[in-house]
C-alpha positions in Angstrom: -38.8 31.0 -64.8 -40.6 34.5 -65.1 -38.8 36.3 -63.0 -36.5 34.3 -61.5 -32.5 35.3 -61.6 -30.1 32.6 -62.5 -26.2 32.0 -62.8 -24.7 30.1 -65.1 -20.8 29.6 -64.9 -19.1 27.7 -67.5 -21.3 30.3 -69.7 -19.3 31.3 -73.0 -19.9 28.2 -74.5 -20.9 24.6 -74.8 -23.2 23.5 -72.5 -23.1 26.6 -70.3 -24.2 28.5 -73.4 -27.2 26.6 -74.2 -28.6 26.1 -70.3 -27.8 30.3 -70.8 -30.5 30.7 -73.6 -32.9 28.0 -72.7 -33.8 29.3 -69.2 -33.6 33.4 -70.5 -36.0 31.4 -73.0 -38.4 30.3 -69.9 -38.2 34.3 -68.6 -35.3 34.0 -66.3 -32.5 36.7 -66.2 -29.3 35.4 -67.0 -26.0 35.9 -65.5 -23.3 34.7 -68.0 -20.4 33.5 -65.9 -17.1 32.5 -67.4 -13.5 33.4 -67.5 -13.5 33.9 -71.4 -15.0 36.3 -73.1 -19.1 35.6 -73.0 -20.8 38.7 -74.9 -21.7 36.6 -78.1 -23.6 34.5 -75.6 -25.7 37.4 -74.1 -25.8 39.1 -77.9 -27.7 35.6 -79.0 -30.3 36.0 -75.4 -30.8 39.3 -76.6 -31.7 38.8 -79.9 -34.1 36.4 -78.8 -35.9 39.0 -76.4 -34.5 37.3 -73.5 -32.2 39.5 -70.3 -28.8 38.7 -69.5 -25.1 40.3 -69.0 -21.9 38.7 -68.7 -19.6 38.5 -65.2 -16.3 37.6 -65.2 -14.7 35.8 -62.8 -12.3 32.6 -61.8 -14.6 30.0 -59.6 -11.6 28.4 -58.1 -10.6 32.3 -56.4 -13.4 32.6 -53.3 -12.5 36.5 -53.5 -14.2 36.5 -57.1 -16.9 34.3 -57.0 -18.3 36.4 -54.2 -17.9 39.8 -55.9 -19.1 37.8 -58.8 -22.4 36.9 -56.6 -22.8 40.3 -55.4 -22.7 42.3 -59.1 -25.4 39.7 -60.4 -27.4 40.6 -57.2 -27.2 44.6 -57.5 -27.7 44.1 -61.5 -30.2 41.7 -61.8 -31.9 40.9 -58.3 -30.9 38.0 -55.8 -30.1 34.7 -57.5 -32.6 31.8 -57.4 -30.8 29.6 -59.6 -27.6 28.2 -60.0 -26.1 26.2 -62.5 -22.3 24.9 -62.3 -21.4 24.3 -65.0 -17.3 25.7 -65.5 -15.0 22.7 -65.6 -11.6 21.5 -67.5 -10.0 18.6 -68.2 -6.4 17.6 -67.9 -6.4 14.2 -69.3 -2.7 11.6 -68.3 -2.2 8.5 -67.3 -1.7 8.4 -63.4 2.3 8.0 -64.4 2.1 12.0 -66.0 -0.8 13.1 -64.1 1.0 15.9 -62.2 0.2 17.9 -58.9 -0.9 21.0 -60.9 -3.5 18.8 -63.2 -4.3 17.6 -60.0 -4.9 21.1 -58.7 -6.3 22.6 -61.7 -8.9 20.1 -62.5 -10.3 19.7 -58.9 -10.4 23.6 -57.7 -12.8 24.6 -61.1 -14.4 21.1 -61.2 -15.0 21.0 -57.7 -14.3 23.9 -55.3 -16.0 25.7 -57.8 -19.1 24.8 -57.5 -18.7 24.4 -53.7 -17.4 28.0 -53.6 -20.7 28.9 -56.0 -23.4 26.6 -53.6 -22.0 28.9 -50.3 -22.0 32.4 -51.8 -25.8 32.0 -53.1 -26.8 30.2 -50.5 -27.9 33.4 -48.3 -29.9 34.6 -51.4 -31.7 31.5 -51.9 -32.6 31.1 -47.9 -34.3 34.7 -48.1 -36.0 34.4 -50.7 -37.3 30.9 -49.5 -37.0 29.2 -53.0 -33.8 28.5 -54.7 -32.3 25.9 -57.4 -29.1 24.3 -57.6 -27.6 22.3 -60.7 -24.4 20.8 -60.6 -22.9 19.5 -63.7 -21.4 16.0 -63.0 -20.3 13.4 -65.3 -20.9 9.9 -66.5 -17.0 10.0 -65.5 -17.6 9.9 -62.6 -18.1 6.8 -62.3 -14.2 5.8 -63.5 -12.4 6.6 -66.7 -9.4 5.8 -68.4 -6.8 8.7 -68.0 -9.1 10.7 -65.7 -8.2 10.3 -62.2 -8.3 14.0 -61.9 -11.5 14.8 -63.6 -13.5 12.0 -62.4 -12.3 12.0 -58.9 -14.1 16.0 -59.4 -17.1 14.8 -61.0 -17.7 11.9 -58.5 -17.3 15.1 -55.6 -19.8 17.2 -57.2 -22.3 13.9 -57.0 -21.5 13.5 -53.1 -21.6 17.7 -52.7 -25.1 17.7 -54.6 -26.5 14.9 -52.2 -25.3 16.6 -48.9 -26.7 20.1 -49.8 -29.7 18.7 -50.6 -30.1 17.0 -47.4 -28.9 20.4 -45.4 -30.8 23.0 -48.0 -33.8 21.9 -48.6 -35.6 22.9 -45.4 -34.6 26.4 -46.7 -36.9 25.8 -49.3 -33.9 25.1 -52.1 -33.1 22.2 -53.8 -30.1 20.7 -55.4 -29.7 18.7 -57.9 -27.0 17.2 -60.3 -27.1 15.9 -64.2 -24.2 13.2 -65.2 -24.2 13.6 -69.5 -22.7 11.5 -71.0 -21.3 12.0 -74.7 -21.9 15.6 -75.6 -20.6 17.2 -78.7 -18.1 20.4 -77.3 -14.6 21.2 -77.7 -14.0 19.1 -74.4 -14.9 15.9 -76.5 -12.7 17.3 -79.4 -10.0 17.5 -77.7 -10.6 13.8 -76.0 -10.7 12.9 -79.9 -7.5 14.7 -80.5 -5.9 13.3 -77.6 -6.4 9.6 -78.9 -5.6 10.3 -82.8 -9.6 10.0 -83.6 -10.7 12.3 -86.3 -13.8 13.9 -84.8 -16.8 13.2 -87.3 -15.6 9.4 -86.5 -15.5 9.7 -82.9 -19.4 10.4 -82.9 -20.0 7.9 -85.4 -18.7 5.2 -83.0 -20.2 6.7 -80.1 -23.4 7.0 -82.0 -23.4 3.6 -83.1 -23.3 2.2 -79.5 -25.7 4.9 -77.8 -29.0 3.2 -77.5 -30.8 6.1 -79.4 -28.3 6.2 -82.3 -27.0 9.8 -81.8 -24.5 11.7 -80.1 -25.6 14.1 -77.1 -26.0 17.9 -78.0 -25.3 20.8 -75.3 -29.0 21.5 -75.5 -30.1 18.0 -74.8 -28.2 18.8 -71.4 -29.8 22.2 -71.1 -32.9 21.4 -71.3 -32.6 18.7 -68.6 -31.3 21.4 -66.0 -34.1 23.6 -67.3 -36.1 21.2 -66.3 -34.6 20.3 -62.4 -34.6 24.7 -62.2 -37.8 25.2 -62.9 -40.9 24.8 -60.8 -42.3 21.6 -60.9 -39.5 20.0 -60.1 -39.8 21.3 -56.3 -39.9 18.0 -55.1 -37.0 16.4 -56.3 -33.8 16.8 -55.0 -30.6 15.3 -54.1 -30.8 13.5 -58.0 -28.3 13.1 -60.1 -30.4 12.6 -63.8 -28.1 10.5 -66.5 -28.5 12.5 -69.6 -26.6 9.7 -71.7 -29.1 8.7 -74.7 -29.3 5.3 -72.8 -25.9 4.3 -72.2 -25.1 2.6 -69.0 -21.8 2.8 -67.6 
């Protein structure tokens, strides 16, 4: 990743956090992208010897997310990476799920990382090399209470595949990972929401994961490391399970 510049939205925490430090680790400069507050993130990169700075900016607002693009690009150099990461959940039954969850959940989820994918785009295509990450979800595939979140998860898998088709004789590919049960304050909150105390949460997800553990944010990071970095130049259009073994 020596030299490479990459975004990261979602950055202040959580997933986005660790895919931050792990590809400042491999040498890349790091645009921390999030709506909340982010400077703990790029103190931790700095502290490790690594480069980054913080941009703040909504994903779901096009107006942003291109001035967004364009301040990484005068600071750091042209992106060659992209990781979208930024999402929310609004969890309801379908009988409360209202037109602003609706809303909500599919503009960050979704438009997001479309909005992201078209303002790098022109980067990547003059540089000739360019990786895109899309976080998905194993939620995708259908979850209770979810209608909203996994309808914008199963998007991001059927946005990755089409841009990987129509990027990658630019020389960019695109790629998606689908975790599964990840410790974060998105999975506390799921435990809240059903009257689970946390710690026992992860024990029963623990208990039925095939490799007897929960999922960390840097499990997840270091598989999107991995689809950023160079070898994996010839893979595209993938969406890689990062689950511990659980099928869905």
């Amino acid at each position: 990743m020596d030299g490479r510049v990459a975004i990261v939205t979602g950055a202040a925490r959580g997933i986005g956090a660790a895919t931050a430090a792990r590809l400042a680790a491999l040498g890349a400069s790091v645009a921390v992208l999030d709506m909340a507050p982010a400077e703990s993130v790029v103190e931790r990169i700095a502290r490790a010897g690594g480069t980054a700075l913080t941009v703040r900016a909504d994903v779901s607002r096009e107006e942003e997310v291109r001035r967004a693009v364009a301040e990484v690009a005068e600071r750091l150099g042209a992106p060659a990476v992209l990781v979208n990461n930024a999402g929310v959940v609004r969890d309801r039954p379908l009988g409360e799920l209202t037109r602003d969850d609706w809303d909500v959940v599919l503009d960050v989820n979704l438009r997001g990382a479309f909005l992201l994918c078209q303002a790098v785009r022109p980067y990547m295509t003059d540089l000739g090399w360019g990786r895109i990450v899309n976080v998905s979800s194993t939620s995708a595939d259908g979850s209770r209470d979810q209608a909203n979140y996994s309808s914008a998860k199963a998007g991001v898998r059927g946005l990755t595949r089409t841009l990987a088709i129509e990027l990658g004789p630019d020389g960019i590919t695109v790629n998606a990972v689908a975790p599964g049960y990840i410790v974060s304050e998105m999975t506390a909150a799921t435990a809240a929401r059903l009257g689970v105390d946390f710690q026992d949460f992860q024990r029963l997800v623990a208990e039925q994961t095939p490799v007897r553990r929960v999922g960390t944010p840097e499990d997840v990071a270091h598989a999107i490391a991995f689809l950023a970095g160079e070898g994996a130049g010839f893979i595209t259009g993938t969406v890689l399970q990062v689950t511990g073994g659980t099928v869905r």
